[in-house]
VOPAGU-2260 file (C-alpha; in pm, 1 decimal, decimal comma):
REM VOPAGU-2260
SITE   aa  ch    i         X         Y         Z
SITE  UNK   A    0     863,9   -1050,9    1459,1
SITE  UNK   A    1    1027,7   -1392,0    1345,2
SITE  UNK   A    2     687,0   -1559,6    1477,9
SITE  UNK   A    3     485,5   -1345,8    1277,2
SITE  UNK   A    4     709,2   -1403,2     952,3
SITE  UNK   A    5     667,9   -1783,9     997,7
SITE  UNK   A    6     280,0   -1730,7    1062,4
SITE  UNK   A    7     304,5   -1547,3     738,6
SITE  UNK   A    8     457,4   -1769,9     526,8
SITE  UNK   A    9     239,3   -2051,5     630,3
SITE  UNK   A   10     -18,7   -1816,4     342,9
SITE  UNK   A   11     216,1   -2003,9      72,2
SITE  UNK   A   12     -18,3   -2271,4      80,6
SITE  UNK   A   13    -352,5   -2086,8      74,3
SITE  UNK   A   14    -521,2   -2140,2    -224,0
SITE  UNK   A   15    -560,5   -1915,0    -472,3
SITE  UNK   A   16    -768,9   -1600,9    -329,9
SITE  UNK   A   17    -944,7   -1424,7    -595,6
SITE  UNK   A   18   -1065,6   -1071,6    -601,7
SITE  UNK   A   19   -1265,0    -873,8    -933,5
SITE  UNK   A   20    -919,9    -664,1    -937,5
SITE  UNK   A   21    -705,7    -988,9    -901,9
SITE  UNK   A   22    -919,5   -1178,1   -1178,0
SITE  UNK   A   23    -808,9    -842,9   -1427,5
SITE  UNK   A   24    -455,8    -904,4   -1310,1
SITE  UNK   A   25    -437,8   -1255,2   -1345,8
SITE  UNK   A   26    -620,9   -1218,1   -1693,5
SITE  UNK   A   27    -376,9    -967,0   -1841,3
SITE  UNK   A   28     -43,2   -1191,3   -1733,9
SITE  UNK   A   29    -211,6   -1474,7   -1864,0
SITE  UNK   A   30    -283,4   -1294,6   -2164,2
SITE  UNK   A   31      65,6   -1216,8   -2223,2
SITE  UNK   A   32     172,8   -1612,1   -2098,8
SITE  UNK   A   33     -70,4   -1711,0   -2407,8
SITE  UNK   A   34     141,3   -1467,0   -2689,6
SITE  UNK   A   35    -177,6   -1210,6   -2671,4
SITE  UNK   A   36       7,3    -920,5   -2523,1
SITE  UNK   A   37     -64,2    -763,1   -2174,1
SITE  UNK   A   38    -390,0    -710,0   -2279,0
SITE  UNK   A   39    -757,4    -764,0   -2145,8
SITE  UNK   A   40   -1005,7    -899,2   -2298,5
SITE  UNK   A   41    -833,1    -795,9   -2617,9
SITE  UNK   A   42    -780,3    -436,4   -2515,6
SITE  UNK   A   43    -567,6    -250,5   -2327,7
SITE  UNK   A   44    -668,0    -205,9   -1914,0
SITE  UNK   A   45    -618,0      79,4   -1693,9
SITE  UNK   A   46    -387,7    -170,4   -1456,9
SITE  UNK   A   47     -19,8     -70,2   -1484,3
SITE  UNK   A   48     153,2    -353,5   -1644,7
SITE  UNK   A   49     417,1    -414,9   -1358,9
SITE  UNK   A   50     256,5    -681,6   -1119,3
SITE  UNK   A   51     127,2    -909,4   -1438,6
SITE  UNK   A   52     449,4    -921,6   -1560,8
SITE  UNK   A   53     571,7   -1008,2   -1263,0
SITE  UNK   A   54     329,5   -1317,3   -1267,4
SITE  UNK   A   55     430,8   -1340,5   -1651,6
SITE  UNK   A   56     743,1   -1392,4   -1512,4
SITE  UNK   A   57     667,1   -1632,3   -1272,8
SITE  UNK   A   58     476,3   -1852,8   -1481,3
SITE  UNK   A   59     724,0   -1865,2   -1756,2
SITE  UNK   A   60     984,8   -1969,3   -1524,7
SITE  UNK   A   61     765,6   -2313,0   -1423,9
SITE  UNK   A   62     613,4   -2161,7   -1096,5
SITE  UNK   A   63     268,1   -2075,1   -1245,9
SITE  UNK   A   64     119,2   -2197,1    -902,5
SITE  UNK   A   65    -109,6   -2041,1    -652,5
SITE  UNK   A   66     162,8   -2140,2    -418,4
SITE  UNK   A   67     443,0   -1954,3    -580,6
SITE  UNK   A   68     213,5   -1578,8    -626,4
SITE  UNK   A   69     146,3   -1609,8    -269,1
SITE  UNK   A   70     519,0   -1617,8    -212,0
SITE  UNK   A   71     598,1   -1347,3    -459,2
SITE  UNK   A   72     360,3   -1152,2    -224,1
SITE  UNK   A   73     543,0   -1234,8     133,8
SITE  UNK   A   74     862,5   -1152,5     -29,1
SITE  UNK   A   75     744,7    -814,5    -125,0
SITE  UNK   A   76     620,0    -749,6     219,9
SITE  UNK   A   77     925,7    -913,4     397,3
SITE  UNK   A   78    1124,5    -682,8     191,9
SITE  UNK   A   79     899,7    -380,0     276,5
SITE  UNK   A   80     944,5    -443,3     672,9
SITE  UNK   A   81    1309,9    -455,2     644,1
SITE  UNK   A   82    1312,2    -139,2     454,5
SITE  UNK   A   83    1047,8      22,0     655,9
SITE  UNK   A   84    1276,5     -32,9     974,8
SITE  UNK   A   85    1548,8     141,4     831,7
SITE  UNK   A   86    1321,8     404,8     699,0
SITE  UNK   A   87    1192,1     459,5    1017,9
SITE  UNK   A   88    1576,6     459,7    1235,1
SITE  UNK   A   89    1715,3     686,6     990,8
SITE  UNK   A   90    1421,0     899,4     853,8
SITE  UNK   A   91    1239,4     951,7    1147,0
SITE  UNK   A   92    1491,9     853,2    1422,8
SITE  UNK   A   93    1329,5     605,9    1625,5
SITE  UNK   A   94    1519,6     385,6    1825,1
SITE  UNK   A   95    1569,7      39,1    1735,3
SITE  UNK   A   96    1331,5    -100,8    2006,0
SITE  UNK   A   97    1068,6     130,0    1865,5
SITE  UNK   A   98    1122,7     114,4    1543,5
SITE  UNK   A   99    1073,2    -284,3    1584,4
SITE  UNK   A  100     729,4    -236,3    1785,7
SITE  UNK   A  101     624,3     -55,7    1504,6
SITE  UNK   A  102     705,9    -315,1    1242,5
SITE  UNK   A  103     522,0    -594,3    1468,3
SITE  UNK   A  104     228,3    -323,4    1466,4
SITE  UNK   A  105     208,7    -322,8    1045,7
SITE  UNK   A  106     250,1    -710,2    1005,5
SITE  UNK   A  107     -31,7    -769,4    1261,3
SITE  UNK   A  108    -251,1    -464,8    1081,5
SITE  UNK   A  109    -590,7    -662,4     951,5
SITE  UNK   A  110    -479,9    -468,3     632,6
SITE  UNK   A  111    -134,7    -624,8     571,6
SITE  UNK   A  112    -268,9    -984,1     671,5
SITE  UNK   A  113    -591,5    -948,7     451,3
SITE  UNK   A  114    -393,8    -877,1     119,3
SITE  UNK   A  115     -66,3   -1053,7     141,0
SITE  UNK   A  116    -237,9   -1342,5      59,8
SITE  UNK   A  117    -459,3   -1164,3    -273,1
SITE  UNK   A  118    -374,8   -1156,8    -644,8
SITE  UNK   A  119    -328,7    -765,8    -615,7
SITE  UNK   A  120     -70,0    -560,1    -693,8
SITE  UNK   A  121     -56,6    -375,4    -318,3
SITE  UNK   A  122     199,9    -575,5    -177,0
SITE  UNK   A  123     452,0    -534,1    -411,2
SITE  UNK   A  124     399,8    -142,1    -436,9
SITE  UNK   A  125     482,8    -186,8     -60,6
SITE  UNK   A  126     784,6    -315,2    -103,4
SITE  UNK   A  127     910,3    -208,3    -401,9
SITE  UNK   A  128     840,0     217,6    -238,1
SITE  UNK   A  129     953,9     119,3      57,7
SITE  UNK   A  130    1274,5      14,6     -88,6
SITE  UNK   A  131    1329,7     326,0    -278,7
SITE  UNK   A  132    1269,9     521,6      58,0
SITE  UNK   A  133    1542,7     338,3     256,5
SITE  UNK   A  134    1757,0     362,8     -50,1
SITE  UNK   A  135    1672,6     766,3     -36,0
SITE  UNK   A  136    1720,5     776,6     339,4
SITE  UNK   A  137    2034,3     633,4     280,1
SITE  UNK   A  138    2136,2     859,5      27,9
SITE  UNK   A  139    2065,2    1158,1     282,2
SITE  UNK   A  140    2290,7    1021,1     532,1
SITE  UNK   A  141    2580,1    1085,6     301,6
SITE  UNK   A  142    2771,3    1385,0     247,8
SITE  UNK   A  143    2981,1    1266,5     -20,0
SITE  UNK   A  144    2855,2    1417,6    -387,3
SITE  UNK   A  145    2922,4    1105,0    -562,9
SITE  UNK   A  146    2761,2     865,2    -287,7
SITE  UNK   A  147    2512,3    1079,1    -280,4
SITE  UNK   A  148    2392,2    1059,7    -683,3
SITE  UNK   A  149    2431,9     705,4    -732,9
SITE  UNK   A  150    2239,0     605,4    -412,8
SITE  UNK   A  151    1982,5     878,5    -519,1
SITE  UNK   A  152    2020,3     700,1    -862,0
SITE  UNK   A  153    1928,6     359,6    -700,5
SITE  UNK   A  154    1606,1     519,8    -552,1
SITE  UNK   A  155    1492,1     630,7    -903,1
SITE  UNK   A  156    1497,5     346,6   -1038,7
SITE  UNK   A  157    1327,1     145,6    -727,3
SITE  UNK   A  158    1048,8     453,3    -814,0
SITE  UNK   A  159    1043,0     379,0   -1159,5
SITE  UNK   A  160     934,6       6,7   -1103,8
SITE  UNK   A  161     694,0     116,1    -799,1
SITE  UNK   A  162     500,9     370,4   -1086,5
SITE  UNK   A  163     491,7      78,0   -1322,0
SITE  UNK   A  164     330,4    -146,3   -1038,0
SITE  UNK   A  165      88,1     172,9    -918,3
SITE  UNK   A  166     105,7     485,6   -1041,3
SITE  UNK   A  167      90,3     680,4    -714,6
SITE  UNK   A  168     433,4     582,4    -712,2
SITE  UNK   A  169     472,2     883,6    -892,7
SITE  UNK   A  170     467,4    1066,5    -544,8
SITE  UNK   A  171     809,1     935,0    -516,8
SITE  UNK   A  172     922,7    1181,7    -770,4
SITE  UNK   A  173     965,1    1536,2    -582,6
SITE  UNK   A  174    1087,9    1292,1    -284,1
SITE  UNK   A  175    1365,9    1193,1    -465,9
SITE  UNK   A  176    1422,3    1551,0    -576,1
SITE  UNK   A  177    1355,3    1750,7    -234,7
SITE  UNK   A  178    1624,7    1472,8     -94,0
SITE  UNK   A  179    1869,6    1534,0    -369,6
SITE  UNK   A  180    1873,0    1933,2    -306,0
SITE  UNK   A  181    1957,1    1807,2      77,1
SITE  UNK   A  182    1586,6    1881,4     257,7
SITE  UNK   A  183    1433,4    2119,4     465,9
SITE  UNK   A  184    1799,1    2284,8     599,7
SITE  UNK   A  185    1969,4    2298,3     274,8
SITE  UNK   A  186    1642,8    2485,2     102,2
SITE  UNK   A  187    1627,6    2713,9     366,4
SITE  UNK   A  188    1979,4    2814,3     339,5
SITE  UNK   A  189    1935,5    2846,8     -23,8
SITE  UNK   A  190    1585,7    3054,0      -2,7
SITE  UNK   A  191    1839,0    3291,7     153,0
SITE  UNK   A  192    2084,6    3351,9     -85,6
SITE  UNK   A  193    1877,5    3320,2    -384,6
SITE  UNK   A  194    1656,5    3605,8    -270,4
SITE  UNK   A  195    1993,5    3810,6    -319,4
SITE  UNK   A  196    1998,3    3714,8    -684,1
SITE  UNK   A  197    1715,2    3711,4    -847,4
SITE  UNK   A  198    1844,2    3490,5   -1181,3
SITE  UNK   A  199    1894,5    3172,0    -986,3
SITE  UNK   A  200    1574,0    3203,6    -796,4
SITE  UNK   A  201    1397,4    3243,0   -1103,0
SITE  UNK   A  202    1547,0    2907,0   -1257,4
SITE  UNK   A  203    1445,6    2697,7    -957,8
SITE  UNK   A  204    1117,0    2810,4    -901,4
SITE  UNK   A  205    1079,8    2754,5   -1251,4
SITE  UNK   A  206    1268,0    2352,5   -1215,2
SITE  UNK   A  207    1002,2    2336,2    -933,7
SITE  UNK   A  208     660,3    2414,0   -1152,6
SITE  UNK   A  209     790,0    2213,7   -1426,7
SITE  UNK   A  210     835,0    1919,6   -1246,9
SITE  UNK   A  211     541,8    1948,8   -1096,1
SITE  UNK   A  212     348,8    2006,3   -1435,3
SITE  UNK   A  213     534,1    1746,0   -1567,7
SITE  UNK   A  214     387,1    1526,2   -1239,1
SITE  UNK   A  215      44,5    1625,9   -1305,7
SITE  UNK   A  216      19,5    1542,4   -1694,1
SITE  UNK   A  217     165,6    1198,1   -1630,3
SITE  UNK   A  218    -129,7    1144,7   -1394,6
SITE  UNK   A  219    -397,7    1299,4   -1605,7
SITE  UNK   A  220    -316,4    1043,4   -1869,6
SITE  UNK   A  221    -376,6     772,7   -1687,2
SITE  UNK   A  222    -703,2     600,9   -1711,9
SITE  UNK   A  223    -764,4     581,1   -1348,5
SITE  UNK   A  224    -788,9     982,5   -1377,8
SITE  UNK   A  225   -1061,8     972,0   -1620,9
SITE  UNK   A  226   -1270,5     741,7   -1472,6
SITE  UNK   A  227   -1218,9     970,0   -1104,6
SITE  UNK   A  228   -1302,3    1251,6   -1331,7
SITE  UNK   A  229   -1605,7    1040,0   -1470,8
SITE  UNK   A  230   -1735,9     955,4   -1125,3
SITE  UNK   A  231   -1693,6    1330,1    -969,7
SITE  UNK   A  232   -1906,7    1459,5   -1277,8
SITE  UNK   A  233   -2201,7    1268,9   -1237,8
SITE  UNK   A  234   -2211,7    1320,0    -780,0
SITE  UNK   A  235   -2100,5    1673,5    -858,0
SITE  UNK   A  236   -1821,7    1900,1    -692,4
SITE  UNK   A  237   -1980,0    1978,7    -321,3
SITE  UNK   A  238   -2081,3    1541,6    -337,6
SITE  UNK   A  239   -1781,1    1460,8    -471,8
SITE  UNK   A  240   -1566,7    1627,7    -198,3
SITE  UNK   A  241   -1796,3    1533,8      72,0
SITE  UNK   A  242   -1776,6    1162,8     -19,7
SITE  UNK   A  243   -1385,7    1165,4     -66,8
SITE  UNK   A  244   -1369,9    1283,8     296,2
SITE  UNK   A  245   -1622,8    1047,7     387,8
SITE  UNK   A  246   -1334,4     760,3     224,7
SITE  UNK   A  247   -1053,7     924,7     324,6
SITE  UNK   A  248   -1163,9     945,2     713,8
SITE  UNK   A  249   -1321,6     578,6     701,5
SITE  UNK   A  250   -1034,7     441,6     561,1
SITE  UNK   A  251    -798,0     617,2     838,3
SITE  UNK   A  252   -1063,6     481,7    1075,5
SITE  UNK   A  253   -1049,8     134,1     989,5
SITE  UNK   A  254    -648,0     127,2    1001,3
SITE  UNK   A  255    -633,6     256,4    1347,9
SITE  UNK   A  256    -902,6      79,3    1458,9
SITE  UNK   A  257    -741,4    -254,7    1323,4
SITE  UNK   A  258   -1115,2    -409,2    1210,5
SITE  UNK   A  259   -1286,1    -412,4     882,3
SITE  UNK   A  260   -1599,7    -138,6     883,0
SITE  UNK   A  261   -1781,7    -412,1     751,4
SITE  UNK   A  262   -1720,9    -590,7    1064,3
SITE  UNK   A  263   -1778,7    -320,1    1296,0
SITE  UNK   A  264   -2198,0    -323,6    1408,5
SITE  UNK   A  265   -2413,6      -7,6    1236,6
SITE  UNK   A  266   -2446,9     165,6    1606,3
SITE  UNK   A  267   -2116,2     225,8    1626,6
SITE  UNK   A  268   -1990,8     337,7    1261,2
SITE  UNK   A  269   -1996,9     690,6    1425,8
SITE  UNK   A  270   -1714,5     593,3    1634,2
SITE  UNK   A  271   -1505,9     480,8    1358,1
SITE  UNK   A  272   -1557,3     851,2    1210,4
SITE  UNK   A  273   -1402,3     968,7    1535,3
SITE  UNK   A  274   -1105,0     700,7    1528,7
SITE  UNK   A  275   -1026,6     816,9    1163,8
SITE  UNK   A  276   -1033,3    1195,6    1231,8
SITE  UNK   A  277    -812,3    1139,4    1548,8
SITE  UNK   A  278    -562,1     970,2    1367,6
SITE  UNK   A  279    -510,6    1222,7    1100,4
SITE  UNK   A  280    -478,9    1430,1    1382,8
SITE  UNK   A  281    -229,1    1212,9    1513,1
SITE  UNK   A  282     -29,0    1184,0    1210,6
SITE  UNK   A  283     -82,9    1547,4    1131,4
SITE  UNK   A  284      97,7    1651,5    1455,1
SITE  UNK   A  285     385,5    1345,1    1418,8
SITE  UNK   A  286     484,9    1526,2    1056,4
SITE  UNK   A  287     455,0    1902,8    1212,7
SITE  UNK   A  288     679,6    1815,3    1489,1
SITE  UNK   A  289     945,1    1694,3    1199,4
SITE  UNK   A  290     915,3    2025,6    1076,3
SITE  UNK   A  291    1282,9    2152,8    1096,2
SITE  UNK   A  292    1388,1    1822,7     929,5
SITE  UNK   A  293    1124,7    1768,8     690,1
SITE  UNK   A  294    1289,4    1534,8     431,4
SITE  UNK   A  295    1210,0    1276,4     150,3
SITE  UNK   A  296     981,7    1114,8     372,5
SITE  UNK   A  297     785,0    1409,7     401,3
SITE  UNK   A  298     726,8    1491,5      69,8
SITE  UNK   A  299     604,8    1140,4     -33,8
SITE  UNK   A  300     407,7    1073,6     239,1
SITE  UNK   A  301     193,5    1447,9     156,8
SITE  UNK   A  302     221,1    1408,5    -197,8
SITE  UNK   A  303      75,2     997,7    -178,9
SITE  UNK   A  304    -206,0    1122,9      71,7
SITE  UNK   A  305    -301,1    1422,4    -152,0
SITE  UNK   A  306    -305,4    1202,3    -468,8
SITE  UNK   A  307    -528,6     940,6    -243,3
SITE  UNK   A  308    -798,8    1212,7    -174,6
SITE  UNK   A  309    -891,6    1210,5    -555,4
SITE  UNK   A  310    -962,9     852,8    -539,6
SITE  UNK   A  311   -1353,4     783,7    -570,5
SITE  UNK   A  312   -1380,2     477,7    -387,3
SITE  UNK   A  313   -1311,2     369,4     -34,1
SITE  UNK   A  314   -1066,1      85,7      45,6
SITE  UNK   A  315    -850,6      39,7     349,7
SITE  UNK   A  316    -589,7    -145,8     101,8
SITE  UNK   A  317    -476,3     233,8     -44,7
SITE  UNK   A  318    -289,5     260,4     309,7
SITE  UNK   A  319    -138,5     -46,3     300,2
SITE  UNK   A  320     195,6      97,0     116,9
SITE  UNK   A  321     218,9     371,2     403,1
SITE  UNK   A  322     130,7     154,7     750,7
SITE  UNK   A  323     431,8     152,9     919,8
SITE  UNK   A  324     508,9     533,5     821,7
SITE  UNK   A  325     160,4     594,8     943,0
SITE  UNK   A  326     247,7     427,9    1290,7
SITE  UNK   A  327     592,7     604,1    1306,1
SITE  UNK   A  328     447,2     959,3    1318,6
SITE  UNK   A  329     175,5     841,1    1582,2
SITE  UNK   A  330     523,8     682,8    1755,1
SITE  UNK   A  331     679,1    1042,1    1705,7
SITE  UNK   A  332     363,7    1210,1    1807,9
SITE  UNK   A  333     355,9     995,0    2132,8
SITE  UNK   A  334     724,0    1034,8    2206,8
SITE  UNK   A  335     696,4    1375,1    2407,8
SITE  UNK   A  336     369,9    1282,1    2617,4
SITE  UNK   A  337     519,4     930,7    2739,7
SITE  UNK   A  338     637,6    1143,9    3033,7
SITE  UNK   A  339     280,8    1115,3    3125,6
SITE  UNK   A  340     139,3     813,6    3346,6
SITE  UNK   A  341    -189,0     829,0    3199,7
SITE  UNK   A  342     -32,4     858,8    2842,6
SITE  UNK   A  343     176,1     581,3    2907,3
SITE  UNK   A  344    -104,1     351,8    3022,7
SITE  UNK   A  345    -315,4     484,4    2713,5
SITE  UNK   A  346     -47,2     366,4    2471,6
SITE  UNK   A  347     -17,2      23,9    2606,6
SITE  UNK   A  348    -407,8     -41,2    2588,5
SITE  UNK   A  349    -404,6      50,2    2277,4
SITE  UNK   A  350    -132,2    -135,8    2150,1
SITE  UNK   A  351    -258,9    -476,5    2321,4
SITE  UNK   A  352    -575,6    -354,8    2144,8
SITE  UNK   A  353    -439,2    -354,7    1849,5
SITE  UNK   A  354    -208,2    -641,3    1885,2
SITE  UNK   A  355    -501,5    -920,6    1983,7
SITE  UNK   A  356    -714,9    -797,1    1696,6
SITE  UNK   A  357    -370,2    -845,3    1457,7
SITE  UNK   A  358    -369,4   -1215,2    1606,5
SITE  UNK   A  359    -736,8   -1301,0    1583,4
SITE  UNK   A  360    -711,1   -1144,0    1197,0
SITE  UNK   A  361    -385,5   -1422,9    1173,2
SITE  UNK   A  362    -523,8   -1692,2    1315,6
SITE  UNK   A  363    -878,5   -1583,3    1062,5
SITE  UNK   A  364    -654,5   -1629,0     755,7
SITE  UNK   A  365    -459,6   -1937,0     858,7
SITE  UNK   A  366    -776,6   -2126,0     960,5
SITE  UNK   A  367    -913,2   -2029,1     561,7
SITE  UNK   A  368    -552,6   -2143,4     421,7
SITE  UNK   A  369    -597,6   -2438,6     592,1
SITE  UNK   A  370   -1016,7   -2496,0     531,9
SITE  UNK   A  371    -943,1   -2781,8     297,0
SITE  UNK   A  372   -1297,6   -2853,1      81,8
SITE  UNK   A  373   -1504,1   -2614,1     334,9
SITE  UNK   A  374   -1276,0   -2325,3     164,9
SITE  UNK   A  375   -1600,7   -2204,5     -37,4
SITE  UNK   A  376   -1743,1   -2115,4     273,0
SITE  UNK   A  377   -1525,7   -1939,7     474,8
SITE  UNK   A  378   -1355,8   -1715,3     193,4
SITE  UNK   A  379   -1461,6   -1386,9      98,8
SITE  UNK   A  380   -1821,9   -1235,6     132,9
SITE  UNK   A  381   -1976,4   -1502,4     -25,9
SITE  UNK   A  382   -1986,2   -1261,0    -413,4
SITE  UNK   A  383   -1729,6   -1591,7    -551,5
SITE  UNK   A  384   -1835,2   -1859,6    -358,3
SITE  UNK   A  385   -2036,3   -2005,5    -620,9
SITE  UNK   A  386   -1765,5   -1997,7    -855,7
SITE  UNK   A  387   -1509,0   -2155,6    -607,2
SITE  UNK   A  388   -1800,8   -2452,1    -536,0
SITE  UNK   A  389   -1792,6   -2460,0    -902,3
SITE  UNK   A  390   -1400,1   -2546,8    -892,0
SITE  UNK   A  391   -1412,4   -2778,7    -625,2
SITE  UNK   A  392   -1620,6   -3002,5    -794,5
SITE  UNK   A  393   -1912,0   -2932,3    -563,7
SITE  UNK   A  394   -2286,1   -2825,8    -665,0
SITE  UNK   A  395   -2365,4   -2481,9    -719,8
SITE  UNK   A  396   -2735,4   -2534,0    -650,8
SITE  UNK   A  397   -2940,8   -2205,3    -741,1
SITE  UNK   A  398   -2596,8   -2037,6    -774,6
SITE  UNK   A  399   -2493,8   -2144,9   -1118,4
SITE  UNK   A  400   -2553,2   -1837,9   -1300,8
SITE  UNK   A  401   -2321,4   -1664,0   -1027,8
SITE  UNK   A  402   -2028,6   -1883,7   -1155,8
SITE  UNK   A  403   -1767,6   -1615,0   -1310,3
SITE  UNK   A  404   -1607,6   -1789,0   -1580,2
SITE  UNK   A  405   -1321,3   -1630,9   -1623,6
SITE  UNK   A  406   -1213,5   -1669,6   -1253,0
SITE  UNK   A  407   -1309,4   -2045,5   -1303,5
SITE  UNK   A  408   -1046,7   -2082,7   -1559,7
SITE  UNK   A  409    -769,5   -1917,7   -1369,4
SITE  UNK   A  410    -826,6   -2126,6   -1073,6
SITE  UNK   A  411    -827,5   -2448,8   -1255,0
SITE  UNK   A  412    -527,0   -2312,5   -1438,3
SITE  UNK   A  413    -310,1   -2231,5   -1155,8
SITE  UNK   A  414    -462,5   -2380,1    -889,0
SITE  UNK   A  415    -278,7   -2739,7    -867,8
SITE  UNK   A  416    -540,8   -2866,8    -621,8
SITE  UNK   A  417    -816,0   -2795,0    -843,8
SITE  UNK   A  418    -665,1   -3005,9   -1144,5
SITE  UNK   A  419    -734,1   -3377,9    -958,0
């Protein structure tokens, strides 16, 4: 793990990878550096406003340097693998040995190495929800009332800032709440004696549906909501929900698969179909076999799946927040069928598999932090390289009108190396 973290941090000195979403991000904090407001092209974006200030930040303490977001970014995800250890000792009781393998697994994901080194806001949604699950998991190993609230306290507010980085952070919310009424055991005992007295059932059924009204208006007023709603109307309902299957199961595909779709040759996109259903599957199974404990944890990771279904695009990078929970129920799943030789000698394949992809996709992204001048040419899928030729001083040739402007600006802006 400590070889991987240094591997990591050697991304500090990438420089500055642009994406269209990271160009809006960059724009709005730079916007609000420049006394405009965290605004967009003079008007408000659909972006939640936490990761540009967070650059805002940055910049107007001195460290407005490609350098320093790329470090923002490996703190965030060093601080999500410390929490997601804990989460996954205390949450879903895996021993520490395990619970390690699986955090080596989500550092050498393609997923986690592609976009710790990207202006978007993913990383630090990873770490800032998996910091308000340890804090919850924490809170649940309590028995003490007053422990218990301000710990629970302390994961509200690490939800608060993960909804102003993403809003699926909202997902967090019922989490937090099933937690605080002490999980699956304590509700059960409780279903039991409020079906002996009818007034108190009625007010907590009725604390349930507002909270989860009050859930679903926060999301409907969000712009990303309208434009979902926008793209469903003009495929249609039966198109729509075929196609956000279609995402959801590629998506899953690519993650256990460890390799970009893009990469993977036309013949075989079937199999990554198969891969994706098998590890919902997979994960399905690790969550029902939790069943009699079914906590926090639970309730997030259902309620941040469900909200992903909704989402009209594909991109692995929606499962980067959830990774190592994602390889912890596969871990659970495993557990009881390690007794079996063939099992055993399944696992290990696949997690040398897994593991040599994670260390080819490391030793990808190091070679392009370290590309010097040929950095043009080896970044991206070749949609920016004109405007990166453009900011290295080198001819664009029949590219010119390719050049975005914008994203010229920011790179000569923050990009040190560009400035000479």
């Amino acid at each position: 793990m400590m070889v991987i973290a240094v591997i990591y941090l050697l991304q500090v000195f990438s420089p500055m990878r642009l994406v269209d979403d990271g160009v809006v991000y960059l724009s709005i904090a730079t916007s609000a550096v420049d006394g405009h407001g965290f605004v967009y092209h003079g008007s408000p974006e659909r972006y939640p406003l936490g990761y540009p200030a967070l650059i805002y930040l940055l910049v107007k303490l001195g460290l407005g340097y490609s350098w320093a977001f790329n470090a923002l970014n490996c703190v965030f995800v060093g601080l999500g693998m410390v929490a997601a250890y804990h989460v996954l000792r205390w949450s879903l009781d895996l021993p520490p040995e395990k619970a390690l393998l699986v955090c080596c697994m989500a550092a050498l994901s393609f997923i986690m190495v592609k976009h710790v080194t990207q202006m978007l806001s993913d990383t630090a949604f990873f770490g800032a929800s998996m910091g308000s699950l340890w804090v919850l998991a924490w809170a649940e190993r309590t028995r003490n009332t007053w422990r218990k609230c301000y710990r629970t306290a302390f994961a509200l507010g690490l939800a608060a800032f993960s909804i102003s980085v993403r809003m699926i952070g909202v997902a967090l919310l019922p989490a937090i709440v099933f937690a605080a009424l002490g999980g699956a055991p304590r509700l059960r005992s409780w279903y039991q004696k409020l079906r002996l007295r009818r007034g108190p059932a009625t007010v907590t059924i009725t604390g349930a549906l507002l909270l989860f009204a009050i859930s679903a208006v926060a999301l409907a007023r969000t712009q990303y909501f309208h434009m979902a709603t926008t793209n469903y109307r003009a495929r249609g309902l039966s198109r729509s929900v075929t196609k956000a299957v279609e995402f959801q199961v590629g998506e899953w595909g690519e993650f256990a698969a460890n390799v970009p779709q893009a990469k993977v040759p036309t013949p075989l996109q079937p199999v990554m179909f198969g891969v994706g259903m098998m590890a919902m599957a997979m994960a399905a199974a690790g969550m029902w076999r939790r069943r009699q404990n079914l906590g926090g944890l639970e309730v997030y990771m259902v309620g941040y799946l469900v909200i992903l279904l909704a989402a009209p695009w594909q991109d692995a990078r929606y499962l980067l927040p959830v990774v190592p929970l994602l390889l912890g129920y596969f871990m659970v799943f495993a557990e009881k069928l390690l007794k079996h030789r063939f099992i055993n000698v399944v696992l290990v394949t696949y997690l040398v598999y897994f593991s040599l992809l994670g260390v080819a996709a490391l030793a990808y992204t190091t070679r392009i932090t370290f590309s010097g001048k040929s950095f043009p040419d080896v970044y991206g899928d070749g949609t920016i390289r004109a405007t990166y030729r453009a900011a290295y001083h080198e001819s664009t040739g029949t590219e010119a009108g390719e050049v975005n402007l914008e994203a010229l600006d920011l790179l000569l802006r923050y990009e040190p190396r560009l400035r000479r």
